[in-house]
C-alpha positions, 0 to 999 in steps of 0.5 A: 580574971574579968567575966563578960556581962550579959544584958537582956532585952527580950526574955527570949535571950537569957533563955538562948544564953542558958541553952549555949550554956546548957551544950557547952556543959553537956559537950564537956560532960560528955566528950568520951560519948562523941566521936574522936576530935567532934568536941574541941579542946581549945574554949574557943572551939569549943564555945562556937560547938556550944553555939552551934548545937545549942537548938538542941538543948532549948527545949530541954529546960524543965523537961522531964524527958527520957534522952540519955546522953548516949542518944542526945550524942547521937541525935547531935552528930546525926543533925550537926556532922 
């Protein structure tokens, strides 16, 4: 199977990548905590979500907060309806 291949040119962007990543992850993880049909089950569906609710998962990285993934979800459908 063929993977996409990134390139960066700021340092900026592979912490973006990371960040979709990140919510893609979290979605799949945690698809039981959300509310029925919020997280797709098709990859591509679920990559535009990932996209879409990346923002919260930037300021994540390295963190030693104290969200857990009961308030993240809800943080997440409060601000991505």
């Amino acid at each position: 199977m063929a993977e996409w291949e990134f390139s960066y040119e700021k340092p900026e962007s592979k912490k973006l990548q990371k960040a979709v990543n990140d919510a893609a992850k979290f979605l799949t993880d945690n698809r039981e905590l959300f509310p029925d049909g919020y997280v797709p089950i098709s990859s591509s569906s679920l990559a535009a979500v990932a996209i879409r609710v990346h923002p919260e998962f930037i300021n994540t990285q390295g963190s030693n907060g104290v969200n857990t993934p009961s308030k993240m979800v809800k943080d997440i459908v409060a601000k991505y309806p």
